[in-house]
C-alpha positions, 0 to 999 in steps of 0.5 A, a space after each residue: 576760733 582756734 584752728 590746727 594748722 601749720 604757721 607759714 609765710 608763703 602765699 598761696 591761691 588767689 586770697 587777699 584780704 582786701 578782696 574777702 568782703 567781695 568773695 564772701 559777697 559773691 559766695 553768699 549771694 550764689 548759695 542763696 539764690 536757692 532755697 533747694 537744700 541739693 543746689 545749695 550744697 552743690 553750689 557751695 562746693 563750685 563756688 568755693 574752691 573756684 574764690 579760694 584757689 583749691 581744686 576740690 571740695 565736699 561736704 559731708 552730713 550728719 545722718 538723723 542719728 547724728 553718729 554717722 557721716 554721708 557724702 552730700 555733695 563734692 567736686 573735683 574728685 573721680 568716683 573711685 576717691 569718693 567711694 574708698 571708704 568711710 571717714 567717720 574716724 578719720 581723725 581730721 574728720 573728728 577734729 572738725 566734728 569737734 569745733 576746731 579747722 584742721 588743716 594737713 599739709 601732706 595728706 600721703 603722711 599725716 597720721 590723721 589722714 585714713 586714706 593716705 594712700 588713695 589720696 597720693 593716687 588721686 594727686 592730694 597734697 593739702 586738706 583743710 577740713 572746716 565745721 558746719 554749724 547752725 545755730 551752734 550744732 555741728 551738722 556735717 564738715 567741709 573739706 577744701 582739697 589742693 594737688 599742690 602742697 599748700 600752708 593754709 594762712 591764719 586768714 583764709 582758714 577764718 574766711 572759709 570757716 565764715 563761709 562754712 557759717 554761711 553754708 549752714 545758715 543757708 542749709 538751714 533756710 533751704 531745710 526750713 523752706 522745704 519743711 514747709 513747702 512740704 507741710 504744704 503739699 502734705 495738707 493739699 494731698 491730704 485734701 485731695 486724699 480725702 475727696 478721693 476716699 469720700 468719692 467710692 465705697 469700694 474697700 479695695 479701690 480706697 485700699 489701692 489709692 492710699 498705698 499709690 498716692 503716698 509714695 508720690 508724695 512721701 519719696 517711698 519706695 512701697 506702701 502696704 496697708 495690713 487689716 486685722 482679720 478679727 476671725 483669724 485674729 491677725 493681720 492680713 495684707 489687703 494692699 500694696 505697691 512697690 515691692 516685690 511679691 517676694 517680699 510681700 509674701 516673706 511671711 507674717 509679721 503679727 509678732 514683729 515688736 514693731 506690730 506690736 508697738 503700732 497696734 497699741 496705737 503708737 507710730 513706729 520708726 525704724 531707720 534701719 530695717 535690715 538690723 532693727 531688732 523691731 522688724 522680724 525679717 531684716 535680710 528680707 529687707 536688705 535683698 528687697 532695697 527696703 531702708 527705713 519704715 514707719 508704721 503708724 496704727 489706722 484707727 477708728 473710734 479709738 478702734 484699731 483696725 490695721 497698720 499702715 507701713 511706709 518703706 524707703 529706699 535710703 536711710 530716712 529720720 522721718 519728720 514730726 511732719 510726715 509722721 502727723 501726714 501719716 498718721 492723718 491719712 491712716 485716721 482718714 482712710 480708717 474712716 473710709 475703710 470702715 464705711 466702705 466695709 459698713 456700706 458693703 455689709 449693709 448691702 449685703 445684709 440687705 439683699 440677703 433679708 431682701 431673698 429671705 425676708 418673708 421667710 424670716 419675718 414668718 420666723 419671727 412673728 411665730 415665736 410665743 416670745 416677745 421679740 424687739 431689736 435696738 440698736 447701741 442708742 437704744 433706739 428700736 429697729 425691729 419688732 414682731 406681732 407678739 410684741 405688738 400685740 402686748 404693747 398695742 400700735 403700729 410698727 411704723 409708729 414703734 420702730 425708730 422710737 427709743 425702746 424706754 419710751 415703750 418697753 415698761 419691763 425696762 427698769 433703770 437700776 436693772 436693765 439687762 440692754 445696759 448690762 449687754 452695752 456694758 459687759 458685752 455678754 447676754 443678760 438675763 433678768 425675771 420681772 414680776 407684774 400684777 396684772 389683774 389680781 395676779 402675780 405674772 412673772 416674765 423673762 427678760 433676756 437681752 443678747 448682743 450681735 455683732 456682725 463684723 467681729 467679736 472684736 468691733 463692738 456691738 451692733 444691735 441687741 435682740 430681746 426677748 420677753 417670756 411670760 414664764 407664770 406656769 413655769 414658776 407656778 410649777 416650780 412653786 409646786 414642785 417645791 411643795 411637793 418636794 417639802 411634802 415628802 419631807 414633812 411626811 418622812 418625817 412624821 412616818 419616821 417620828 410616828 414609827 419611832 413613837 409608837 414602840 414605847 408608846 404600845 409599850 407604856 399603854 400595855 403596861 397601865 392597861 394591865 395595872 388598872 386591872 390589878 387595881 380596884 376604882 376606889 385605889 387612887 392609883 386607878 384614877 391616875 393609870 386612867 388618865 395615862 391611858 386616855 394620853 397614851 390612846 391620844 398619842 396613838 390617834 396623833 401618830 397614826 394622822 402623822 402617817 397618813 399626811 397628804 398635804 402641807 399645811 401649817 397653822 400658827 404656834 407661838 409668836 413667828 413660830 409655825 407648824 403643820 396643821 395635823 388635822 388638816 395635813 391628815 384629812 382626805 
């Protein structure tokens, strides 16, 4: 290790070499008497100065973000020193950040000092600064102060720097101990929590114990649990604790970056909310105290249904831990949400069925339509008569059972209930039946209900089977009749253009024949031409007087109207 300092025989303090292993000893033993990271710290700056002979000292952290430098734990020093400014760009700071011992023998003069002249004030002379490592990173410095001038010697800067190894390994063990100590008590709350949510199904009250129970156990300063509205489609704030009701009211937060990060199911962390440009309202935070949040989604069924937000009053990294704790109390409180929300929808369902039970039953039973409800496992919950009637059986024996299992209309490649499960939209589809020596035809219309929200599935199905034989029948009529009046325009149209030219030509040979003796071979041919043309005549006048479509076989597939029979009244 090769230090900054300035080379010197004077002796200074009370170090000696011979006495090092025993204060290194003493130290050691005293800063891991603890596993809590604050005593260590606080241990470490008392016992130091006290071995090597200075009369102050701190250490200062990295913050998570690594960039910034916060004041851990000091002493020997007034509040006023303590608080002139930060030191990140200090430049001895930064050497010790680097790696390398700094030592200042006039801190009033020494450029690399930032605060010269509120170090004369509060009597500092020398200044060593010293890094803390663990496991070869750099976590913080540690800053050894004299209000007499002092040469750090070669040998005290190796035995503090040994020192500042053994505060971060004991930094280290106090950091891990906590994690897990932490972990614990994140997994026995979460117990407890889920005991709590599974004792009562009143949404509220499972609403208020998670927003109240997390603080305590996260060191947080508020908690807010927002549920999507999915008839309003936003968010809406159904509970809080430790914030102001100023805040809680500063507006919506639907379109802040983090929202929409955490409703794409993602946990999101902001470590600072007052210039995060995730969170829409970042002077609000900075007024109310709030530093740090994490949102995590609270899902069901791969459902989102919310957001769970954790607020802090300092500047927090949140730990892969307490963001696992977070995201299991939001999982397990959705489940209890949305029972609660089931079992408060069933209750009320039931006692509105339960007033206009009859009066709906009376509704059902006098459709002319079939009528069964089935639930998303197409299982049946509810029938009428008509539908038992057709299907024979008592209700008691047809509800419950799975519908396939009952309803024969039901085929597997074209089921209008998978195409509701699938598509969400109401499926039509029309079945044909012979049913004694008839084509029946019957309607299948199959339409999804969703009781919570258009957004939270399907919860029942409704299908409906009309028998719509007449209905098709009539159609079936109606397009004859429709092809009717097309083959009778048709023929008029035909018959009106055929009967000019036709009395023409039958004018013409008439008036021939009788310029022409029978025994003239013309008058045997003007003969037959009459007799066709009369023919034609018949033909077009049955071709205006067609009352009905019928055809007859022509020529291979080839068919036509049958004349004769199309004409006959």
């Amino acid at each position: 290790m090769t230090a900054r300092y300035e080379m010197s025989d004077e002796r200074h303090g009370n170090f000696n070499e011979q006495g090092f292993l025993a204060l290194f000893q003493e130290v050691t033993r005293a800063i891991t008497v603890t596993l809590d990271v604050d005593e260590v710290l606080r241990l470490i700056v008392q016992k130091v100065p006290a071995i090597i002979g200075v009369d102050a000292a701190t250490i200062r952290l990295l913050d998570p973000s690594g960039k910034k430098l916060f004041l851990a734990a000091s002493h020997g020093l007034s509040g006023e020193y303590l608080g002139r400014g930060p030191v990140d760009t200090e430049e001895s700071v930064t050497e010790a950040l680097s790696g390398t011992p700094t030592a200042v023998y006039d801190a009033a003069t020494d450029r690399r000092i930032q605060y010269p002249d509120e170090a004369a004030r509060e009597g500092i002379k020398s200044i060593l600064a010293l890094p803390i490592a663990i496991r070869g990173k750099i976590i913080g410095v540690l800053r050894l102060l004299t209000k007499k001038p002092r040469r750090f010697r070669e040998p005290e800067i190796e035995f503090v720097a040994a020192l500042a190894e053994q505060c971060g390994i004991a930094i280290e063990n106090a950091r891990m101990y906590q994690d897990q100590e932490r972990q614990l008590r994140y997994f026995e709350t979460l117990n407890r929590i889920g005991k709590a949510l599974n004792s009562t199904t009143e949404l509220q009250e499972i609403l208020d114990l998670i927003v109240t129970r997390l603080p305590l156990v996260m060191d947080l300063k508020g908690c807010t649990i927002r549920l999507l509205d999915p008839l309003k489609g936003h968010l809406e704030l159904m509970a809080a604790s430790g914030l102001s009701r100023e805040y809680l009211a500063r507006g919506s937060i639907d379109d802040e970056l983090g929202t929409h990060q955490a409703l794409q199911g993602e946990p999101v962390m902001i470590y600072d909310a007052a210039t995060d440009p995730h969170i829409a309202y970042g002077e609000e935070a900075g007024r109310e105290g709030v530093a740090s949040i994490l949102a995590v989604p609270i899902v069901v069924r791969k459902r989102i249904i919310g957001v769970l937000r954790l607020l802090t009053a300092e500047h927090r990294e949140f730990s892969s831990a307490a963001v696992n704790f977070a995201m299991a109390v939001a999982e397990q409180g959705g489940i209890a949400i949305r029972n609660a929300i089931n079992y408060d929808k069933i209750s009320k369902l039931v006692i509105e069925l339960e007033q206009h039970e009859h009066f709906l039953q009376n509704i059902i039973d006098s459709l002319n339509a079939e009528l069964v409800v089935i639930d998303p496992d197409y299982r049946i919950i509810m029938v009428n008569k008509v539908f038992l009637a057709h299907y024979g059986g008592d209700e008691d024996l047809v509800v419950g059972r799975p519908c396939r299992e009952v309803i024969r209309l039901c085929e597997p490649d074209d089921c209008p209930l998978d195409r509701v499960i699938s598509t969400g939209k109401e499926a039509v589809c029309v079945r044909q039946v012979r049913e004694g020596g008839q084509q029946r035809y019957f309607e299948v219309m199959a339409s999804p209900v969703t009781a919570f929200g258009q957004d939270c599935g399907i919860d029942y199905i409704i299908q409906t089977t009309r028998d719509i034989t007449s209905h098709i029948r009539l159609q079936e009529e109606h397009r004859e009749k429709e092809k009717l009046a097309g083959v009778v325009e048709m023929a008029r149209t035909a018959a009106h253009e055929l009967n000019t030219p036709m009395f023409a030509a039958l004018g013409t040979a008439q008036l021939l024949i009788e310029e022409t003796s029978e025994t003239d071979p013309l008058h045997g041919e003007l003969a037959t031409i009459i007799r066709s043309l009369k023919t034609m005549a018949e033909l077009t006048g049955k071709m205006t007087r067609i009352t009905r479509y019928k055809a007859k076989d022509y020529v291979g597939d080839v068919r036509i109207v049958d004349l004769g029979k199309a004409s006959r009244s």
